[in-house]
N, C-alpha and C positions, 0 to 999 in steps of 0.2 A: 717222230715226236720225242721230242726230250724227254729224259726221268723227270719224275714228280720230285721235286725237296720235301725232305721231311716235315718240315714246319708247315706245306700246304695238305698233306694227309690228313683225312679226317675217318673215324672207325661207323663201320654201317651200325645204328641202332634200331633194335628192331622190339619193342616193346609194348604193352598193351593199348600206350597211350597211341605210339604211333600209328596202330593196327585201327584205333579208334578212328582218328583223323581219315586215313585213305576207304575207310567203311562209307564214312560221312561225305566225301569227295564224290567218291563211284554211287551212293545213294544217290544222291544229287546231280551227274552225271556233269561234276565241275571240273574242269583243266586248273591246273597250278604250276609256275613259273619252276617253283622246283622238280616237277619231273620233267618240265618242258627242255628246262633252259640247264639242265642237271648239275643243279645249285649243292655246291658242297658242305652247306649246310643246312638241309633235307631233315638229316637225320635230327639233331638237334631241334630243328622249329618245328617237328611233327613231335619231337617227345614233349614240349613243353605247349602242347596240344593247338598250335595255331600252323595255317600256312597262308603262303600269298598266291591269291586267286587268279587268275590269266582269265579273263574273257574276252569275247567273240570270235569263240576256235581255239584251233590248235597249231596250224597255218597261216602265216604269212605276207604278204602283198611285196616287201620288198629282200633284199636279199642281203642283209650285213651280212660282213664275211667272219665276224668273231661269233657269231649265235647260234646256237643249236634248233632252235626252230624253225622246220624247214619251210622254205616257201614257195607258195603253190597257190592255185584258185581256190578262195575258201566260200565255204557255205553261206546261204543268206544266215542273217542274227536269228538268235535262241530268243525270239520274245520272254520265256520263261526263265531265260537266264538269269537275272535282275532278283526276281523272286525265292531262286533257290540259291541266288548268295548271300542273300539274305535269311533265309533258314539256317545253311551253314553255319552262318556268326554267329547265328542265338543259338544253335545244338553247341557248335566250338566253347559258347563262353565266352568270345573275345571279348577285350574291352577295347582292343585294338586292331584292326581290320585296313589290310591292304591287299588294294585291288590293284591289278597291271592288264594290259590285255597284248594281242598281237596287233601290227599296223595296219587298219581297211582302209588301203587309199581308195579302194573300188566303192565307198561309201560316201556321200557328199560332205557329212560331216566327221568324218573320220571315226565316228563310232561317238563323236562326245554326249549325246542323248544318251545311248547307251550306258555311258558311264553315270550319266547324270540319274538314270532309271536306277543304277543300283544303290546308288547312294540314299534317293527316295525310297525305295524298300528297304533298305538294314534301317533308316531312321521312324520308320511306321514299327520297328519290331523291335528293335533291342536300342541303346544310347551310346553303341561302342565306336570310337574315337575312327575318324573314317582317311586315310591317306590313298591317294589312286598316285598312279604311275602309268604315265599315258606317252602316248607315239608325240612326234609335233603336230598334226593335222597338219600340216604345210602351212603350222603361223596362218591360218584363219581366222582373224579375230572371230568371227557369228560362233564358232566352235568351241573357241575361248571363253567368250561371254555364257556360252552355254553351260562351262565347267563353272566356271565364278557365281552363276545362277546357283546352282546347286551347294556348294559352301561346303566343301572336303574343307576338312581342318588340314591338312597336308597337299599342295601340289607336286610333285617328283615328276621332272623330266630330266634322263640322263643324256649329257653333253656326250658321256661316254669317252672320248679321245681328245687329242691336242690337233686344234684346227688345223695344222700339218699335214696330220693323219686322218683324217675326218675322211674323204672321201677315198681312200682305200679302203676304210674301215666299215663307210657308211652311206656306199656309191650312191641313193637312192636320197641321201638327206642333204640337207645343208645347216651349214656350223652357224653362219648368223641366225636361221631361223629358229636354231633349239636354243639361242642367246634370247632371242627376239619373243621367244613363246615364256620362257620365264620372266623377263622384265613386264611384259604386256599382265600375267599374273599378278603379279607384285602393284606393280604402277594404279590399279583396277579393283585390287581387293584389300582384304584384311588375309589373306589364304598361306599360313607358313609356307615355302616355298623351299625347294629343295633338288640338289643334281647331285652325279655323281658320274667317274671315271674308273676306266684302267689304267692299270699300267705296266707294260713289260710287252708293246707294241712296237718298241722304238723310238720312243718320244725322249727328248730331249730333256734338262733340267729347265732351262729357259724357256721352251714352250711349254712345259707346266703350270712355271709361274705364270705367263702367257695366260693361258688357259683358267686357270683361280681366280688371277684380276678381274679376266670378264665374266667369270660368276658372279664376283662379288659384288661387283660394277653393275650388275644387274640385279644384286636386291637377294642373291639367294640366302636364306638363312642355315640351311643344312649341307653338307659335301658332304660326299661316301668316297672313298680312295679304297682299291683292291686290288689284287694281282688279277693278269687275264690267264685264262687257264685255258690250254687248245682243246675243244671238244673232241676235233676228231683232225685227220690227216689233209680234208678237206678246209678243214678253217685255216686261218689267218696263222702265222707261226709266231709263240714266243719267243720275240728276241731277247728278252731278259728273264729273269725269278730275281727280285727283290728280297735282300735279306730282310729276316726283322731288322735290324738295326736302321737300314735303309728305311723303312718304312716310318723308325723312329725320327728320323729326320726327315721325312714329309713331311709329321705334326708339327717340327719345328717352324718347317715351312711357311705351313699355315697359319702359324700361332703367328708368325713375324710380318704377315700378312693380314693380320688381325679377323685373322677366322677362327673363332672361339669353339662353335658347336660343329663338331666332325668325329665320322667317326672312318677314321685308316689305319687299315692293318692289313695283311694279306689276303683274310678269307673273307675280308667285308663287303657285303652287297648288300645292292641300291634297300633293301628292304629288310638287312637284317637287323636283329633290334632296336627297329624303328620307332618305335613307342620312347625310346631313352632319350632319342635326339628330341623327338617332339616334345618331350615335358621339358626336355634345356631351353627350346626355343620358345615357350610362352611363358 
């Protein structure tokens, strides 16, 4: 694995606040994307006392080659799951709460009830601004409609890669379907809508812009841009680390592409201060 660049280091914090957040977690017996997906900025969104919640397991159904969540037969759903994300929010405070989970294709609906259960319990219990970050359900509309039913102020499906790269990266998806599950969003509701990529996979400049147009082209209102970072020896290798500067000129990119609300930088992921983009976009 290559050295880490300085500019993607970040310092372990370990604080009251933080200590709070993972009490509240392990009470509740909730998984979160950041010890899952061992999100580099952990330390950060535990100190300023929020994290993003991963439901239905911890396990996997498909197997991308960039993610640290390993995949395996998962368990039936936590009916009581829904419930204590919904305690979390109101002990957390949030006013802003984002939920992701793992892929259940072994589920007919891909889990979207599920998502749609938690949504319905944080809004019986506190008013805090609710964004999910959901698999594609293999673009089932009944699945869709079921998210739309439910009325997340936030949709977030990440495209993740440049349809090039799509199925090295995402052997189990397809690139039209995760285009197809946000326009079907968008086309259907009122629901801000939102994707996000890496980059330092190999992708090209041309299939980037590639890849924005059909965002854009599809309605989404938010882009996340970030460096991919190897988890481990078994994942996927960086073929790049984008300098900042680099990164400075993907905004450009986007700005001349007339993508206003984004947010890219190196350490940025699909969820991190996600509440800033949301108040840009309404």
């Amino acid at each position: 694995m290559q050295r880490l660049p300085e500019h993607l280091k970040r310092p372990i914090i370990d604080t009251e606040k933080t200590k709070t957040v993972r009490r509240i977690l392990k009470t509740k017996c909730l998984n979160t994307v950041c010890e899952g997906a061992r999100c580099p900025n952990k330390s950060e969104c535990y100190s300023r006392n929020t994290a993003t919640f991963l439901i239905m397991g911890n396990v996997c159904t498909r197997n991308c080659r960039y993610c640290n969540i390993s995949p395996a037969k998962p368990e039936p759903l936590d009916k009581n799951e829904p419930k204590h994300v919904a305690e979390a929010v109101k002990e957390l405070g949030l006013k802003y709460a984002v939920i992701t989970s793992v892929t259940r294709d072994d589920i007919p609906d891909g889990g979207a009830q599920h998502f749609a259960d938690c949504i319905t319990e944080i809004r019986k219990i506190c008013d805090a601004k609710i964004e999910i970050l959901t698999p594609d359900f293999k673009a089932q509309k009944d699945a869709l409609d079921i998210i739309i039913k439910a009325e997340p102020e936030v949709f977030n499906h990440n495209i993740e890669t440049v349809k090039n790269l799509f199925k090295t990266a995402r052997p189990q998806g397809d690139y039209a379907n995760s285009i197809n599950v946000l326009k079907y969003i968008k086309e259907n509701s009122k629901i801000v809508t939102k994707s996000g990529l890496m980059v330092g996979l190999g992708e090209t400049q041309e299939e980037l812009e590639e890849t924005l147009l059909d965002l854009k082209n599809a309605g989404v209102d938010i882009i996340t841009i970030g460096q991919y970072i190897q988890p481990s020896k078994k994942h996927l290798e960086v073929k790049k680390y984008y300098t900042p500067e680099e990164f400075d000129d993907l905004k450009k990119l986007a700005e001349n592409m007339g993508i206003t609300n984004y947010q890219i930088d190196p350490l940025v992921r699909s969820s991190y201060r996600a509440s800033v983009s949301y108040t840009r976009a309404i």
